[in-house]
N, C-alpha and C positions, 0 to 999 in steps of 0.2 A: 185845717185838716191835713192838708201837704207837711207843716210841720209835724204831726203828728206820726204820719208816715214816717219819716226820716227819722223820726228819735226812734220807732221800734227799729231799723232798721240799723242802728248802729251797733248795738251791743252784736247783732249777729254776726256783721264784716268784722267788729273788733276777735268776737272769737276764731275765728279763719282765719286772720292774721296772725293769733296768737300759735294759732295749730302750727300753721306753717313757719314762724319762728322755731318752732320750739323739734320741726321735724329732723331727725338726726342725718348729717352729710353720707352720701353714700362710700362705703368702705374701698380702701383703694386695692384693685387687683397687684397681686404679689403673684410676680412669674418665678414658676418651681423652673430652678435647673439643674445641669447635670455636671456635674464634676469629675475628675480625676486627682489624687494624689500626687505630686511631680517629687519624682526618686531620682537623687545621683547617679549618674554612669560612672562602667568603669573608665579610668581611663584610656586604653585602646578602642577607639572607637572604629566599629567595620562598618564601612559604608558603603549602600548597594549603588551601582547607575544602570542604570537600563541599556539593553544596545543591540549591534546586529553586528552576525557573523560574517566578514569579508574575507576572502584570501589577499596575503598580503601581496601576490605578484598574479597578475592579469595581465594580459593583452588580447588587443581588437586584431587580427591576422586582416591581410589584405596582400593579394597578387604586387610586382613590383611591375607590369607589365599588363597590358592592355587581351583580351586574346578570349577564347568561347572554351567554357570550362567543361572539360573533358570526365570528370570524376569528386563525388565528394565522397571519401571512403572513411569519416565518421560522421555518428551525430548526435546531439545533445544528452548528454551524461555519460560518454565515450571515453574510455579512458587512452590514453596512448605513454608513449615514449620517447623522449629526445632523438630528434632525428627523422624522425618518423613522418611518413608523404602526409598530409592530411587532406588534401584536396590538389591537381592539376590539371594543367589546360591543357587545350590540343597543339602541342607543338612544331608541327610541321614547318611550317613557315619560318620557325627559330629553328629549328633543326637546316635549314634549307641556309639563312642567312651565315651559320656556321661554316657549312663547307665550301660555300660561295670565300667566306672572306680567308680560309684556309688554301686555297685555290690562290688568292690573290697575293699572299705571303709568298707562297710558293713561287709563284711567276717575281715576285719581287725581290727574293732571296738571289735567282738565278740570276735574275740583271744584275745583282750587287757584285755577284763572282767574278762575271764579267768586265767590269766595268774596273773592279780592284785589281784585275789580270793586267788589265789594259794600261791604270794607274803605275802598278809595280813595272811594269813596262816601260812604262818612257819613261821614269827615274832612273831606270838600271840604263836604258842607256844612253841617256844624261850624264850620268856615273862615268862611264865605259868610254863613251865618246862623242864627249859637247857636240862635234861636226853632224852628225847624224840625226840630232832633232833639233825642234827649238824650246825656248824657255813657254812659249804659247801652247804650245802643245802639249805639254806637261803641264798645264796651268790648266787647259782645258780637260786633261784627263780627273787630275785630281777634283775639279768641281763635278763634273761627271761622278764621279767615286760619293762624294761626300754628297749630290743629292740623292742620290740611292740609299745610302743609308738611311738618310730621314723617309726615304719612301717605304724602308721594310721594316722602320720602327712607327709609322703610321700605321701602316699593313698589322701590325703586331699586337699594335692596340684596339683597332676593329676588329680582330681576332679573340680578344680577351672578353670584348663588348658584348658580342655577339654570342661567346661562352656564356656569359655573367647572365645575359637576357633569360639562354635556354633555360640555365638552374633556376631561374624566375618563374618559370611556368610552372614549378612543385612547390606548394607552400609546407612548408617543412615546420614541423614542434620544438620551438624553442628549448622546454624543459619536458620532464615527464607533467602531466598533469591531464586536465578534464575537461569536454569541451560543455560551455555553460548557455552558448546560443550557438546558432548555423542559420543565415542569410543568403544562402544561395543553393540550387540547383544545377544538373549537369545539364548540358545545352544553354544555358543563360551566358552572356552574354558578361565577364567580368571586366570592369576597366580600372584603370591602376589606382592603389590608393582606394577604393571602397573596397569597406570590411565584408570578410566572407566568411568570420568566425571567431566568438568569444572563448577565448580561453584562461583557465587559473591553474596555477600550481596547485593542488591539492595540501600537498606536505605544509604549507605553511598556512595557516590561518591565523587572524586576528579577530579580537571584540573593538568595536568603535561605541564609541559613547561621549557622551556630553558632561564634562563638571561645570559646577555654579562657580563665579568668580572668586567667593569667597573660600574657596577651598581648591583653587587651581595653584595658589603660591608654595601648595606641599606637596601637588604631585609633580616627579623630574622621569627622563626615562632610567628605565631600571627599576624602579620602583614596582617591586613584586607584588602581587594577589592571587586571586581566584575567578575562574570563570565559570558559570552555573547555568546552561542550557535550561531553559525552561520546562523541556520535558525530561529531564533529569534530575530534578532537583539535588538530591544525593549524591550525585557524583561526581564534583567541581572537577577542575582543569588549573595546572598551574598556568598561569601569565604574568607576562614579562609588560610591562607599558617602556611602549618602543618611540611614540612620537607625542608632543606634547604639540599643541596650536599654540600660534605666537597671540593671535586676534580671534577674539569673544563672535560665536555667530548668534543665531536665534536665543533670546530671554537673558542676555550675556554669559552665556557657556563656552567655556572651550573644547573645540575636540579634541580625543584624545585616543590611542590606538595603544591597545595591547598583545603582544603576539603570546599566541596560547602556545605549551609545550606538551608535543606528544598529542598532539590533534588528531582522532582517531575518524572511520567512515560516517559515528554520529554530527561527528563536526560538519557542517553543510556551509556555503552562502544562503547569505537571505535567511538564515534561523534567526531568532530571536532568545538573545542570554541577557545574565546578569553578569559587571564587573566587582569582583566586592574587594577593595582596597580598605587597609586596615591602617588608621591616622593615631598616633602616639604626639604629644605635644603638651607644653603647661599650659594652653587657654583652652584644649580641652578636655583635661583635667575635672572641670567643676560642668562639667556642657551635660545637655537634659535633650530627650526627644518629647517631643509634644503632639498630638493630635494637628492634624493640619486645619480642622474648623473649631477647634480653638484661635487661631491664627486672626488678629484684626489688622488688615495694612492700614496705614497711617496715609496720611496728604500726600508729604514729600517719600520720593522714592527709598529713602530708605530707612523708613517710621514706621518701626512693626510694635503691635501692643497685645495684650491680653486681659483677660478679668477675671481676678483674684477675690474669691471667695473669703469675706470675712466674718468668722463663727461671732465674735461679740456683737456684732450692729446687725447679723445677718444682712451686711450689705455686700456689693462687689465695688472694687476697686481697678480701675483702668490701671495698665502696669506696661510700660516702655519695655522692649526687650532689643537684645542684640543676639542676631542671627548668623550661623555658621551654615549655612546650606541646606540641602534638603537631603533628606534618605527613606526613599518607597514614600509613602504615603505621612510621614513622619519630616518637620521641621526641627534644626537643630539649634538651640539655643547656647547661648555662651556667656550671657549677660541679662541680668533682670529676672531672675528667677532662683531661690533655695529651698533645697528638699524639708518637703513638708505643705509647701504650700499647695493652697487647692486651686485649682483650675478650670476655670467653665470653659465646657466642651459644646456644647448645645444651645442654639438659638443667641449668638455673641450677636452679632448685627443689630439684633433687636436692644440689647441694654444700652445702658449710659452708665456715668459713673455714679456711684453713690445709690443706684437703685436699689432698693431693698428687693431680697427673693428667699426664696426657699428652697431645701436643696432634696432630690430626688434620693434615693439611693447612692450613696457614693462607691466606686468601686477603685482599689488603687491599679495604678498604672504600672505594667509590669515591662518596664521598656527596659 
């Protein structure tokens, strides 16, 4: 009976085995993506950097003298003039230490008169008639004479001190310009050397901004552009790049300062512009901008790749490139890329090479 069981029950498991042989692999998901065309540039290539507007000549003002500040007669966005009082102290007490030490010139002057009378004296009659002094007393006069002098060229210099101090209690405006901060009150309490006021030149402004390594070997200064306040887009500014950095700071960029010409009241500190330097060269000559999520970095730091779109296998192909910097939102390439080819721009992280996909709409790239 048990065998009989078992024999009906085979043909059945054989057909179920056969079903599931015979049931077809499920079909492999093909990710659709998205491409760009990659088109030549010309070759003048304008490249933007991002940056902020500084005046190129500032200083932190500060009393040269200790003393309770009498007056601050501007403040923050003030304009002034060379020359011009911007804050002083109460100077009584420098006023006081002057006439004091004027007073002691004077009393030191008058000994000097004396004492050279006295000098020219026992020379002459020394001269006249040896018998009548001695060589001691002429000895004595002359030292006499000769410390007096260093007493009224002492006196002379306390004199000048004491001047130098009072002009110190007026912090006076180096150039014409703007004041950009103000740290102190009248009645406080100033001590020497702490700042009691930022100021700039207004007339001179600069763009600072950062270039990539790869493209700091073609800016020098001189090297003319444009400067593009970001709420002006429309109406650059010529610049001059004035200072070039010896050493690479943050993502290894160098700074790099250009002074704008003809910097007018929209020109501020602290605004945010663009510098746009314009690179003529033969390696980039054949250079391409590309989507930055296009962009696949590689291991070693400087292994960049992308995936290249191929119409006969519909597959992508990983593709090594050589990088010349970045501009706005846009990577520049200079190696590993010819116009025409296509470029996936969407979802790169997720492929491999040789994946097979499908392509969305292509749209060309009008860089």
């Amino acid at each position: 009976m048990r065998l009989l069981i078992c024999l009906l029950f085979i043909p059945a498991f054989l057909a179920l085995a056969g079903c599931e042989e015979e049931a077809p692999a499920p079909e492999e998901r093909i990710r659709a993506v998205k491409t760009v065309v990659v088109q030549d540039l010309a070759s003048d290539q304008l490249r933007k950097f991002p940056g902020t507007i500084e005046p190129v000549e500032s200083s932190q003002l500060s009393f040269e003298v200790d003393g309770i500040v009498q007056a601050v007669q501007v403040d923050v966005g003030d304009r002034f003039k060379k020359g011009d009082v911007l804050a002083y102290l109460d100077n009584q007490s420098y006023r006081l230490n002057v006439e004091s030490a004027r007073a002691a010139l004077s009393r030191a002057s008058a000994v000097l008169e004396e004492r050279q009378s006295a000098y020219e004296r026992e020379t002459r009659i020394q001269a006249e008639d040896p018998g009548a002094t001695t060589q001691k007393a002429v000895d004595q006069a002359r030292a006499a004479y000769e410390s007096q002098v260093q007493e009224v060229t002492y006196s002379q210099a306390r004199l000048e001190l004491t001047q130098r101090d009072l002009a110190h209690t007026e912090l006076i405006a180096p150039y014409d310009g703007t004041v950009s901060a103000r740290f102190v009150e009248p009645s406080e309490v100033a001590a020497r050397g702490v700042h009691m006021l930022e100021v700039y030149a207004e007339a001179t402004m600069q763009v600072a901004v950062s270039i990539p390594e790869q493209m700091i070997g073609d800016v020098y200064a001189g090297f003319e552009g444009q400067m593009v306040l970001n709420n002006f887009p429309d109406d650059p500014y010529v610049a001059t790049v004035s200072e070039v950095g010896s050493s690479a700071t943050a993502a290894n960029a160098f700074p790099v300062k250009a002074v704008i010409k003809d910097a007018d009241d929209r020109v501020r500190p602290g605004m945010t512009a663009e510098l746009l330097l314009a690179f003529s060269d033969a390696a980039m000559e054949s250079a391409y901008l590309i989507p930055m999520q296009a962009f696949l970095p590689g291991i070693e730091q400087k292994e960049h790749f992308v995936y290249l779109f191929d119409a006969q296998s519909s597959t992508v192909r990983k593709t090594a490139l050589q990088i010349k910097g970045i501009q706005g939102d846009e990577i520049v390439v200079v190696g590993g890329l010819s116009p025409g080819d296509v470029l996936v721009v969407a979802g790169v992280p997720f492929l491999r090479d040789g994946q097979k996909v499908k392509l969305m709409p292509a749209s060309d790239s009008s860089q």
